[in-house]
PLY file of the C-alpha trace (Angstrom):
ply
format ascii 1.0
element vertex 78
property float x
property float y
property float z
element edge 77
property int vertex1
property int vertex2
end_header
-1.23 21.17 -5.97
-1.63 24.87 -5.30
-1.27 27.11 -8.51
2.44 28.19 -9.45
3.85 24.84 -6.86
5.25 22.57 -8.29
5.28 18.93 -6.51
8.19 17.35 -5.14
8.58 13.79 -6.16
8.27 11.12 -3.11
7.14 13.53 -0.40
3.41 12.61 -0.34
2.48 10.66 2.60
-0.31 9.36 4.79
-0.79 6.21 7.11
-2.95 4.00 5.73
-4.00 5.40 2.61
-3.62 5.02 -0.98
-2.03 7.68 -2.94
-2.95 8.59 -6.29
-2.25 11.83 -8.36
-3.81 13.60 -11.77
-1.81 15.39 -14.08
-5.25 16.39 -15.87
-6.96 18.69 -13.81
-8.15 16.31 -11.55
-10.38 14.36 -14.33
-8.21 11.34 -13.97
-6.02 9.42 -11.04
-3.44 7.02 -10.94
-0.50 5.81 -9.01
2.37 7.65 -10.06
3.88 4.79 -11.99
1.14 5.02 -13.95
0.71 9.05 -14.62
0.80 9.83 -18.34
0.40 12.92 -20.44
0.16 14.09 -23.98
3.54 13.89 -25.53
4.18 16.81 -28.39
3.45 14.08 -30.74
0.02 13.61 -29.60
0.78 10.31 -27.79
0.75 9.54 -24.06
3.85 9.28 -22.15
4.39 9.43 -18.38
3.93 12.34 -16.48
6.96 14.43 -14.66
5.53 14.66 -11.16
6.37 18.54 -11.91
3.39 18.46 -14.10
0.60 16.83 -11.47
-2.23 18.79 -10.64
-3.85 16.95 -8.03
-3.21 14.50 -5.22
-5.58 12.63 -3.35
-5.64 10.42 -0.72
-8.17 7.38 0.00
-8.13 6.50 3.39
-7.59 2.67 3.94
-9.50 2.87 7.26
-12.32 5.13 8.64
-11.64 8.00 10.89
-13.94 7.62 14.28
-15.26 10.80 15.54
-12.14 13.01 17.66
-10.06 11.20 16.02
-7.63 13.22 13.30
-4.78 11.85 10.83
-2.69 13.96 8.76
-1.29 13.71 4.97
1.13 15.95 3.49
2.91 16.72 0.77
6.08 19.11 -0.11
5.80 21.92 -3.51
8.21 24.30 -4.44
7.27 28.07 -5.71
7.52 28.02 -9.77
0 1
1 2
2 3
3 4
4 5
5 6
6 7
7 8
8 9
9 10
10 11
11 12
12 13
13 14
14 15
15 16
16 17
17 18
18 19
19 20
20 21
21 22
22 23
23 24
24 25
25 26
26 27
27 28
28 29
29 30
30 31
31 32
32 33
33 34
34 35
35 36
36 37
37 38
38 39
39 40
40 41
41 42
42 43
43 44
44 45
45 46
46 47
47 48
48 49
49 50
50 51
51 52
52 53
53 54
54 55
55 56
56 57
57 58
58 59
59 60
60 61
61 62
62 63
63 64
64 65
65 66
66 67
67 68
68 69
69 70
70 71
71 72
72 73
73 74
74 75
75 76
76 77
């Protein structure tokens, strides 16, 4: 997620891929159920999608050679 964006919940998308998203830099990736941070109390609790740093997308199938796909996601300016 580009610097000062700020994800919008449900838009990412891609046929035939899995989704997952980091809300540590990109260290760590889950499904979004499944997204936790450090709460002020030092223990993990699940992460606003405002606070995800990173999507990524594993593609379920390969893409042949010409071929092209597309993923996308929407972010708001901070």
């Amino acid at each position: 997620v580009p610097e000062h964006m700020v994800y919008k919940a449900g838009t990412a998308e891609g046929d035939d891929t899995a989704i997952t998203f980091s809300a540590d830099g990109g260290n760590t990736y889950e499904t979004a159920d499944n997204v936790t941070v450090m709460g002020p109390d030092g223990s993990p609790r699940p992460a606003d999608p405002a606070e995800y740093t990173h999507i990524r997308w594993d593609l379920e199938m390969p893409v042949a050679p010409g071929e092209s796909g597309d993923v996308q996601f929407t972010a708001e300016l901070e």
